[in-house]
C-alpha positions as CSV (number, residue, x, y, z in Angstrom):
1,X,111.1,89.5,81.4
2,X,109.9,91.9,79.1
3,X,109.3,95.5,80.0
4,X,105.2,95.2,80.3
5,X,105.9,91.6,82.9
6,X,108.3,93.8,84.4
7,X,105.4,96.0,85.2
8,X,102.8,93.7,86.1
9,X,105.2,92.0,88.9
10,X,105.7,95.6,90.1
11,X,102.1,96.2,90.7
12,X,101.8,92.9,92.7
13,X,104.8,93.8,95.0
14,X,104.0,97.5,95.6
15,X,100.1,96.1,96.1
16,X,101.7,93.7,99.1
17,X,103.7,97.1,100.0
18,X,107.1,94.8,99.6
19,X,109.6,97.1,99.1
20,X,112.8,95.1,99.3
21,X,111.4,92.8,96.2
22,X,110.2,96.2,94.3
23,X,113.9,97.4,94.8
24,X,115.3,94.1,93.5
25,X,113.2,95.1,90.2
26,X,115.7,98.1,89.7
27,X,118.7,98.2,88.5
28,X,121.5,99.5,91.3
29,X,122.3,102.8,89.9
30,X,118.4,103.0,88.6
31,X,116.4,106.9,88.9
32,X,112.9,107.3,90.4
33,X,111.5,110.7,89.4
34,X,107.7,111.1,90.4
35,X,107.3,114.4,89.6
36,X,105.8,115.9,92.3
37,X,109.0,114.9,94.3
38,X,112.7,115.0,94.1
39,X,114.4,112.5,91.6
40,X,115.5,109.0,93.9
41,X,118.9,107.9,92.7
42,X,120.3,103.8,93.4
43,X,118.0,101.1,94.1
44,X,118.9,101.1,97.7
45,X,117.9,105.1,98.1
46,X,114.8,103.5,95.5
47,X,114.0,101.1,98.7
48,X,113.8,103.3,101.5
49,X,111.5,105.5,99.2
50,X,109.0,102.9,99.4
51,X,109.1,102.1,103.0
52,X,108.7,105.6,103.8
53,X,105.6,105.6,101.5
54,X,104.2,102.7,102.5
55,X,104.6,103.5,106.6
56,X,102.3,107.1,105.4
57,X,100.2,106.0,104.2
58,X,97.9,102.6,102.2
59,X,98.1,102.8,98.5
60,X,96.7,100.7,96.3
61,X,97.6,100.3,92.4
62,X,95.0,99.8,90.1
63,X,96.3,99.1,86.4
64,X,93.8,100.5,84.1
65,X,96.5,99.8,81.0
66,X,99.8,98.9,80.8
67,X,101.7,99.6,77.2
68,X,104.9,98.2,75.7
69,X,107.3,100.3,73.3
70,X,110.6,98.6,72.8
71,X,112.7,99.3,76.4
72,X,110.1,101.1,77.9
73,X,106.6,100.1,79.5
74,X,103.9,102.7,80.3
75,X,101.4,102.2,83.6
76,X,97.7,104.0,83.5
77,X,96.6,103.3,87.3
78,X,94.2,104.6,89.3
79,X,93.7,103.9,93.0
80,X,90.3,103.4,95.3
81,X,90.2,106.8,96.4
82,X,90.1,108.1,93.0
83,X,93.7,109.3,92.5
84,X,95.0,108.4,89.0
85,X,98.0,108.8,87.4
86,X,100.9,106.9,85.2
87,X,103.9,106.1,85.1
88,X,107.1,105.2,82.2
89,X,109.2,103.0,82.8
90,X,112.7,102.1,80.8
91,X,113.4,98.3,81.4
92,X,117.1,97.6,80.6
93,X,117.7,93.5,80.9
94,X,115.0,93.1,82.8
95,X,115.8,95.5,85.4
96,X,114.1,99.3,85.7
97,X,116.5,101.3,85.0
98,X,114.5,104.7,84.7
99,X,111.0,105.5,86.1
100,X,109.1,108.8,86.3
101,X,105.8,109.3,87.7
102,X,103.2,111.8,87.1
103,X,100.0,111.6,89.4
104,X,98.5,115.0,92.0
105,X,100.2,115.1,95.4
106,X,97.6,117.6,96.8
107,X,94.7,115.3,96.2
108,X,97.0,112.4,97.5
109,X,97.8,114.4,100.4
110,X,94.3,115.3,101.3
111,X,92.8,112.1,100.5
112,X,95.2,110.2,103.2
113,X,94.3,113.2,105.2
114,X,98.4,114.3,105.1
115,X,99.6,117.5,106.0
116,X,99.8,120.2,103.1
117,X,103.1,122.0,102.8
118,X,103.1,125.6,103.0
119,X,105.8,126.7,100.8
């Protein structure tokens, strides 16, 4: 699959929160930096990331683009509570193999009414 289908089947599985097929897109020793968090390293690590996200709270994915440059794809999304962001992703053999994430964890937070850190 090319790096833009790798994208679009990522969308579907994290819309069905499915978070053993969304860690069977990455590669095993893959990185997941959203920026507003700590850097996930291995696909298993990658894996319980999303369960732990998807038990907080219902997100949604709603691609407003999705670009193609060589290895890498670019997301634009946006979500129904108004939260938008985007993410690159480098797509090695079909496989993610990097992925970082830039979107507002305070809004996030206070839209899924979440606590707010206080440091």
């Amino acid at each position: 699959m090319s790096p833009k289908e790798v994208i679009a089947q990522w969308v579907v599985l994290f819309n069905k929160n499915d978070a053993d097929k969304l860690a069977d897109l990455y590669h095993s020793d893959a990185i997941n930096h959203q920026v507003a968090n700590q850097a996930i390293e291995g696909k298993a690590a990658i894996r319980e990331m999303f369960l732990d996200e998807f038990r907080t709270a219902k997100m949604i994915c709603l691609p407003e683009n999705i670009f193609e440059d060589g290895e890498w794809a670019i997301l634009e999304w946006k979500d129904p509570l108004g939260l938008r962001g985007c993410g690159f992703f480098q797509v090695v053999n079909g496989k993610i193999k990097f992925q970082r994430g830039y979107w507002d964890k305070l809004s996030f937070l206070r839209m899924h009414k979440l606590p707010i850190p206080t440091e």
